[in-house]
C-alpha positions, 0 to 999 in steps of 0.5 A: 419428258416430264412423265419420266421423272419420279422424284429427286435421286440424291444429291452428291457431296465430295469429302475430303475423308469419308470416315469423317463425313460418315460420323458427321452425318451420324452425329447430326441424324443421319444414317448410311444406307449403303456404302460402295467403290468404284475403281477408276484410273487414278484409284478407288472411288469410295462413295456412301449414300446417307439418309438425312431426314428424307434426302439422300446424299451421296457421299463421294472421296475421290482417290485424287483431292478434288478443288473445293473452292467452288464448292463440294456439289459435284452433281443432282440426280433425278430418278426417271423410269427408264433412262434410255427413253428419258436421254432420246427425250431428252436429244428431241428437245435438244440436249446435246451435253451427255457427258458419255456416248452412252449410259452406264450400267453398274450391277454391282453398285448399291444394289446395281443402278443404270445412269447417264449424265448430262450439263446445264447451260451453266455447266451443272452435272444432272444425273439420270437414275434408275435403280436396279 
């Protein structure tokens, strides 16, 4: 499996309000890449990627306020060459916990991005990514 991985994707961070994470990351040496949305039943979801010294973070408001008591690291992505080849990989091995039937294929995000999430054995959210 390891053949398909090709590096770390970004590692997403929940904010309370992107406006002001945007200027905090700015002040700090940051800078956005990209912004984007995606609608889903309770709202928009407004996400920006943030270039911080080499890391990319994923800036993601939730359109409903999010628990942060354990934290705001909802989820790591890994880039991998192929997505549906590195999930079979992934199933021969013995992973059962994709969260979605199948992978998502969004065109219009960042430049378009297919992804398929799974779960640690702590229940840690692992992002397939390959940008389009």
């Amino acid at each position: 499996m390891k053949e398909h991985y090709q590096g770390l994707g970004h590692v997403a961070v929940y904010t309370r309000d992107m406006g002001q994470s945007i200027a905090f990351y700015e002040t700090i040496g940051g800078s956005v890449l990209r912004r984007g949305s995606v609608s889903t039943p309770a709202g928009e979801k407004l996400l920006a990627l943030v270039d911080l010294g080499g890391v990319t973070l994923e800036l993601i408001q939730s359109p409903t306020p999010v628990s942060m008591e354990e934290g705001n690291l909802p989820h790591f992505a890994i880039y991998v060459d192929d997505v549906d080849a590195t999930a079979a990989d992934l199933r021969a091995a013995g992973v059962d916990t994709f969260l979605t039937p199948e992978k998502r294929v969004v065109p219009g995000l960042f430049g378009g991005l297919e992804n398929w999430f799974f779960t640690g054995p702590s229940g840690e959210q692992i992002e397939l990514l390959k940008m389009l």
